[in-house]
N, C-alpha and C positions, 0 to 999 in steps of 0.2 A: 217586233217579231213574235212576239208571246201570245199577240191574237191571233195568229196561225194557227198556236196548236191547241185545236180542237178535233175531236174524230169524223166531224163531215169536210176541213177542208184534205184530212189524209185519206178518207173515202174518193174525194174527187180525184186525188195525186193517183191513186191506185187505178181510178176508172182511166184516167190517161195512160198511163202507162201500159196495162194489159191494151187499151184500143191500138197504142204504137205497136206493141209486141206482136197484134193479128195484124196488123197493117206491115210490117215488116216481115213476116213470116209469110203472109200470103205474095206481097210484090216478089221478094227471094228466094222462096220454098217453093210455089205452087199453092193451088186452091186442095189440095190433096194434103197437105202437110196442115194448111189453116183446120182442114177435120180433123187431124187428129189431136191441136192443139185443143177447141174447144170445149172435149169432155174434161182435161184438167181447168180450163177457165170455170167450166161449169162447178165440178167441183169446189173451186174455190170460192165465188159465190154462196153455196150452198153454207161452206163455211164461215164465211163473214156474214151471211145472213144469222145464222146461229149464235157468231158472237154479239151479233148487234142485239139479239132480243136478250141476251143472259144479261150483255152489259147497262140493259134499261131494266131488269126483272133483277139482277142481281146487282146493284151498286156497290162500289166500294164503301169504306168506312169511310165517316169523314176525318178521322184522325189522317189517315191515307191523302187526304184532297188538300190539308194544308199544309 
């Protein structure tokens, strides 16, 4: 189970997840409700885009990694 955890397979878990959440929201909300979800998806992106460049420009220590 320990090759799991890496940040691109919890990047996929995440891409799954928000797809069910617009997938579920649009079947049971309406395609009206799907808009108003996507500017916080978006947002969220924006933000995991963010961490993803700090966490390749800023690495942990490696005292931290063992």
């Amino acid at each position: 189970m320990r090759g799991y955890r890496n940040y691109w397979t919890y990047s996929a878990g995440l891409l799954v997840a928000w797809a069910l959440v617009l997938l579920f929201v649009g079947l049971f909300r309406g395609g009206h409700e799907v808009a108003i979800v996507l500017p916080v998806f978006g947002g969220f992106c924006i933000g995991w885009v963010s961490t993803t460049i700090a966490r390749y420009v800023y690495p942990p220590p490696k005292q931290w990694l063992s």
